[in-house]
C-alpha positions in Angstrom: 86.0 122.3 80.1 87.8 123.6 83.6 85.6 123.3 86.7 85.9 124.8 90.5 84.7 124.0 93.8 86.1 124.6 97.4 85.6 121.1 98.8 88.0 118.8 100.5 88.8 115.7 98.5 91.0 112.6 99.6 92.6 110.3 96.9 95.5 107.8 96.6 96.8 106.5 93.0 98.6 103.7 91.3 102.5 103.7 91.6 102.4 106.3 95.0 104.7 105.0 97.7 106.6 105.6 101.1 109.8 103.6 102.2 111.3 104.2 105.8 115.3 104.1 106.3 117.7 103.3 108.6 121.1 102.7 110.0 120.5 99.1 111.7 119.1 96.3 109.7 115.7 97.0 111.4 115.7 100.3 110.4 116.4 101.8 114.1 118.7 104.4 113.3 116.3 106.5 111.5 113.2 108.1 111.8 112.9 109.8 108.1 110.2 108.4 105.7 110.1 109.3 102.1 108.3 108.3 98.8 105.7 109.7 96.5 102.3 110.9 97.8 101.2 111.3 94.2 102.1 110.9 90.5 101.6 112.8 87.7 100.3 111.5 84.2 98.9 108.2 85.6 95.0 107.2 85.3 93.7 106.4 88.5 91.6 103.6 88.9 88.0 103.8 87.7 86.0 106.1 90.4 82.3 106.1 90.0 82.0 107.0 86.3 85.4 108.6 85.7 88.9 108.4 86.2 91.8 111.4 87.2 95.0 112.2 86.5 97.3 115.0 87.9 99.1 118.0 85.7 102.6 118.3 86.8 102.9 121.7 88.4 99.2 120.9 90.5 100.6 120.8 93.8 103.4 123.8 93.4 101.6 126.6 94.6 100.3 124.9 97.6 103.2 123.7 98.4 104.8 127.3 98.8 102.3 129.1 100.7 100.4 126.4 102.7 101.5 124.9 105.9 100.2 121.0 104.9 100.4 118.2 107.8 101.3 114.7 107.3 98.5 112.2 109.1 98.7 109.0 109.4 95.5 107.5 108.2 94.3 111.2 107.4 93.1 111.4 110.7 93.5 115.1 112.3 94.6 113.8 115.8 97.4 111.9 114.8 100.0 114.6 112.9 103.3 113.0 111.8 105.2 116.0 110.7 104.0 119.4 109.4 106.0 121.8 106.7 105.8 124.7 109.3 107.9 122.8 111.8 109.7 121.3 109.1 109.5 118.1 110.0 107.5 117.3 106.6 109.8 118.4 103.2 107.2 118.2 100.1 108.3 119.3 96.2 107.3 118.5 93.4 110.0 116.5 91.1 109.8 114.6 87.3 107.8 111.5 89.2 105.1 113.8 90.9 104.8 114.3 94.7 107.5 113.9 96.8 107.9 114.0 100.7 110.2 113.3 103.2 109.1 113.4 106.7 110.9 113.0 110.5 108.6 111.1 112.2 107.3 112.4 115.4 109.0 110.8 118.5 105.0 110.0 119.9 103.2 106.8 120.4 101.3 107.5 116.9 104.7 108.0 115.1 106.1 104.8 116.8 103.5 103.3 115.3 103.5 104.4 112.2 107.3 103.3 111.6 106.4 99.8 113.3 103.8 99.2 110.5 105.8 100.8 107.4 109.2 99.4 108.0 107.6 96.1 108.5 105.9 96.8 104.9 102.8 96.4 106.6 101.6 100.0 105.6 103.1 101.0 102.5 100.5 103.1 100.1 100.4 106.9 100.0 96.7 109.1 100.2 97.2 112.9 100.2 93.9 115.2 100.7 93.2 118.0 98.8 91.0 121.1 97.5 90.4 121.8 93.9 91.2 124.6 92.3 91.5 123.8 88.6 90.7 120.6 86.9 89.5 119.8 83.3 87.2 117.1 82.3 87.2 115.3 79.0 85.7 112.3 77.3 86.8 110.0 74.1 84.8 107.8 72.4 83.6 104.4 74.5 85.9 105.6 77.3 85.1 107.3 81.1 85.4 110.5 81.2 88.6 111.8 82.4 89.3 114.2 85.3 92.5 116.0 85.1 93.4 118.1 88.6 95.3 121.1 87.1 95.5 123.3 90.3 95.3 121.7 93.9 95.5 123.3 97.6 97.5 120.7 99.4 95.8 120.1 102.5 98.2 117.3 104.0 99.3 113.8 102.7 99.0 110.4 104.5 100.1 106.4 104.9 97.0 104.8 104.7 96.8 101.0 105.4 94.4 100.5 102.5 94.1 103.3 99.6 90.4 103.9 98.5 88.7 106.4 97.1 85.8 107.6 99.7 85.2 111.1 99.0 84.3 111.1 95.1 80.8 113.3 96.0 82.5 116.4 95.0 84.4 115.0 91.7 80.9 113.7 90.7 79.2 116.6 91.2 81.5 118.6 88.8 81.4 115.5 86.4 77.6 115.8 86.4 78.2 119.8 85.6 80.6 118.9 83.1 78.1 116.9 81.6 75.1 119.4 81.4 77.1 122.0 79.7 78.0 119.4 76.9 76.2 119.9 73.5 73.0 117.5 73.1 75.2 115.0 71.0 78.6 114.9 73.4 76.1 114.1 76.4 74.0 111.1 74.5 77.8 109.9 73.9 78.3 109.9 77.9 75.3 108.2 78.9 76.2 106.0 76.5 79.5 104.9 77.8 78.2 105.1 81.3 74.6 102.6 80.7 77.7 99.9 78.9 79.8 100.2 81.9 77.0 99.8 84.3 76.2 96.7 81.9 79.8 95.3 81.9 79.3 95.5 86.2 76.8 93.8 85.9 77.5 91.4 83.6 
């Protein structure tokens, strides 16, 4: 089944990374960071009751027509680079999400390349709108999400990747749910009262 909604969702996943180069050993003669924001066809870690994975082709769209930010942190106030200015270069390649940005010369951005050439800071968050996803559900497993269609709304070194905004994935999980035939939904509350038990445990 293929839900919608039109709120902003944050997430990071296994295997996304960011790398900063240089010309000096210490990484001076550059400002250019690049890596993966996202990949495609890899289970995320268990969120809530669920887990996602990303379609190749999710982010392409967006990608053309939106002008999408890089933050660090995701924080608003504290822009990176930005694909209008070109100072943030996004596509999508075989791996998933790719980005190369030219780090502001401000005291944020200073900061930023401090923290990731030093390794400090090296995992990827990107935030994001749903347009298209799909839910499913095997036997004795979590349900999975699969994001199909995303708006790109900017993409982020984070010093610790989490998962805080799963609200609006739940409430299209519970939907998904509801619109199951009686027998498909026992099978979820099933699955979900053994993993609670397994917590637990």
């Amino acid at each position: 089944m293929t839900t919608k909604n039109l709120n902003m969702e944050r997430r990071s996943f296994p295997l996304a990374e960011l790398r900063a180069s240089g010309d000096g050993p210490d990484g001076s003669g550059s400002r250019i960071v690049t890596g993966h924001a996202a990949v495609f066809d890899v289970l995320s870690h268990p969120m809530y009751d669920f887990r996602e994975t990303i379609a190749p082709g999710a982010f392409a769209e967006s990608i053309k027509s939106d002008d999408i930010r890089a933050l660090w942190n995701h924080d608003p106030s504290r822009v990176l680079g930005r694909t209008k200015s070109k100072t943030l270069t996004l596509a999508e390649d075989d791996r998933g999400l790719a980005f190369e940005m030219d780090v502001a010369e401000t005291g944020v951005g200073n900061d930023a390349l401090v923290s990731i050439r030093r390794g400090d800071v090296d995992e990827m968050s990107f935030g994001f709108i749903t347009i298209e996803d799909e839910w499913t559900q095997e036997p004795d497993e979590l349900a999975t999400r699969r994001l199909v269609k995303v708006r790109l709304l900017d993409v982020s070194p984070v010093g610790f990747a989490a998962y805080p905004d799963t609200d609006v994935a739940v409430r299209a999980l519970t939907a998904w749910k509801e619109s199951l035939p009686p027998a498909q939904r026992s099978l979820a509350a099933r699955v979900r009262e053994q993993r609670l038990a397994e917590a637990d445990g």
